[in-house]
C-alpha positions, 0 to 999 in steps of 0.5 A: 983673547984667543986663549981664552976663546979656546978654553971656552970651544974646550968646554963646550966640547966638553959638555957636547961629549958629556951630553952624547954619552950613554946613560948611566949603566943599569943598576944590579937585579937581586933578590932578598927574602922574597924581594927582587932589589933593584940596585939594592933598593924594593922597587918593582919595573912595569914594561912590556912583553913581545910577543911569540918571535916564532909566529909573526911577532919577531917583526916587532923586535927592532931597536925602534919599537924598543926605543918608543916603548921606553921614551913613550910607554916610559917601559923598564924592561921589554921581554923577548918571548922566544918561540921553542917548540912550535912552527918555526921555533927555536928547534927548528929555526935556530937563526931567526929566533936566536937573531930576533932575541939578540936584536931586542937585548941589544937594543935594550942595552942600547937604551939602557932598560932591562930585558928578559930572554925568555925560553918561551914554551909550554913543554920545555922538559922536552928539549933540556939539552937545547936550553943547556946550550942556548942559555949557556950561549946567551950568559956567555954573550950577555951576562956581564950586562946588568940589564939581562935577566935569564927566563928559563921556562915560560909557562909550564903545562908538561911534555907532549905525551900527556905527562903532567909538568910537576913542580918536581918535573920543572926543578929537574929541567931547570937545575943543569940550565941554571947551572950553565948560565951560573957558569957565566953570568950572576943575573937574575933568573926567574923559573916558571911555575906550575899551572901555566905560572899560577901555582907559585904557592906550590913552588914556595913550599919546595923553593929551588936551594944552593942558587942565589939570585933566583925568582919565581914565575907569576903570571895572570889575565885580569878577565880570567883571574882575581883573588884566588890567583892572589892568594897563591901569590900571598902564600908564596910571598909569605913562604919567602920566594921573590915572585916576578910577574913576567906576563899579564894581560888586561882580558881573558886567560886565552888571550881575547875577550874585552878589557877588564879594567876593574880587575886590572887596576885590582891587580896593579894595586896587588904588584904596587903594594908588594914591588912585583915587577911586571910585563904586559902581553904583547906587543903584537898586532894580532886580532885578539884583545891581548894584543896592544896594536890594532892591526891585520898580522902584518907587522905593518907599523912595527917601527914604533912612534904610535899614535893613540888611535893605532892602540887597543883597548888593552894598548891604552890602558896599559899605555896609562899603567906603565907611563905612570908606575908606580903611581897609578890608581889601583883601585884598592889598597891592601897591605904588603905581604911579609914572609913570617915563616913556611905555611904547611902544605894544603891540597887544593882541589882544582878545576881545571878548563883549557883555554883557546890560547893554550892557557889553562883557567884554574877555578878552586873547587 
């Protein structure tokens, strides 16, 4: 009896071990034609972007915030949107931003989803050398890590003295950046675009060669573009590059004005039908629609565990959205793009209008 009584404790001992360990390491990010595979397989992840680390944000980037994210928002993958240049910024406050970055990857590998780092910046052919040194450092520390996907140039504009960031300007930033975390790590990495990540029909017809494992930067506001913007990412996908669509928003370009929830869901059909992976902007309680916190800029309910009347407008849809992707109603269904071969290079005439936020509204003339 006794005997069996401790083959009986070994078991449940067992299983209590069992049952405590870590879930399943994630599976390996990889690109095929212009597909980003998840473990092999078409899928798209659907989470949640932080926002500006450099300008209050960073009070959001806890393990907390990230655990809810994924056990509520049922979030894949969180970004860490790392400020470079700005006030308080990488450049000038290396420790705080370089922490804040570490405590939102640590804690998405904790919680076993995805996590992008996110050079965050507009200008980032400015400071080339630091990005060299900060992605090197962060390949070296984080590249074994299948959860850790490397965002080398968030949205380009061009330098602070008024020069253009050409499509040429960024592949030059980008070739020794990506060569330094291929140093260390076969991760992901996705480069940003030009035209604040709008113009991935441009990067399509001059993609980045000799590199595997690479993505090309979309981003969109529901409230600002529609279809033109679509059809960049129709060409691009046509011409064969994998798109990753690192942040949208439900509103306008600069960050404010109402939900558009009609384009939205427009544009969440587009991502579903062609498994483009996807982050909201932004975790933060910033007093602009963007923001998915109602709040006063004080990072007051930064530990998570929301409840729905702390969301905005934007929070609650978005909630809906990434609770339930893929399976969402978007609204319209349209047929996914295949890449048949290159398309010949059009000029587009384009008008251009800066935005509040810093982001740049593009009207096809």
């Amino acid at each position: 009896m006794r005997h069996q009584r401790t083959i009986f404790i070994g078991i449940a001992l067992a299983l209590l071990t069992y049952s405590l360990r870590p879930a399943l390491a994630a599976e390996p990010i990889t690109t095929s034609d212009n597909q980003v595979l998840i473990g092999g397989q078409r899928g798209s992840l659907a989470g949640n972007s932080f926002f500006w680390s450099n300008f209050g944000g960073d009070a959001y980037y806890n393990r907390n915030v990230v655990s809810w994210l994924k056990q509520d928002w049922n979030a894949t993958i969180v970004r860490a949107a790392m400020g470079v240049e700005e006030f308080n910024g990488f450049i000038s406050n290396p420790n705080l931003n370089r922490n804040a970055v570490r405590a939102v990857v640590d804690a998405a590998i904790a919680e076993d989803i995805y996590v992008i780092i996110d050079w965050h910046t507009h200008n980032a052919e400015v400071n080339q050398q630091a990005a060299v040194s900060f992605f090197s450092e962060m390949a070296q520390e984080y590249g074994d890590s299948e959860n850790v996907i490397f965002e080398i140039y968030n949205e380009p504009i061009g330098d602070f003295n008024g020069a253009e960031a050409t499509w040429s300007s960024i592949k030059n930033y980008a070739a020794p950046v990506i060569a330094a975390i291929r140093e260390h790590s076969d991760n992901l990495i996705i480069v940003g675009t030009p035209f604040f990540s709008q113009r991935v029909d441009v990067a399509s017809r001059s993609p980045i060669t000799g590199v595997q494992n690479l993505a090309y930067t979309l981003h969109f506001y529901a409230g600002t573009h529609g279809d033109g913007l679509r059809d960049y990412a129709r060409t691009a996908l046509a011409n064969g590059i994998p798109l990753f669509v690192t942040e949208w928003g439900a509103v306008n370009a600069d960050g404010n004005g109402n939900v558009n929830e009609s384009s939205t869901r427009e544009w969440m059909a587009f991502l579903e039908e062609n498994n483009l992976s996807h982050l909201n902007w932004a975790v933060n309680d910033k007093n602009e629609g963007a923001s998915v916190l109602i709040g006063n800029e004080l990072g007051e309910n930064n530990q998570g565990n929301w409840p729905l009347s702390l969301l905005t407008p934007s929070g609650l849809l978005t909630r809906e959205i990434i609770r339930n992707w893929p399976s969402i109603d978007g609204g319209v269904s349209t047929p996914p793009v295949t890449p048949p071969g290159p398309e010949t290079d059009e000029s587009t005439e384009l008008l251009t209008i800066p935005a509040a936020k810093g982001k740049i509204v593009v009207v096809p003339l």
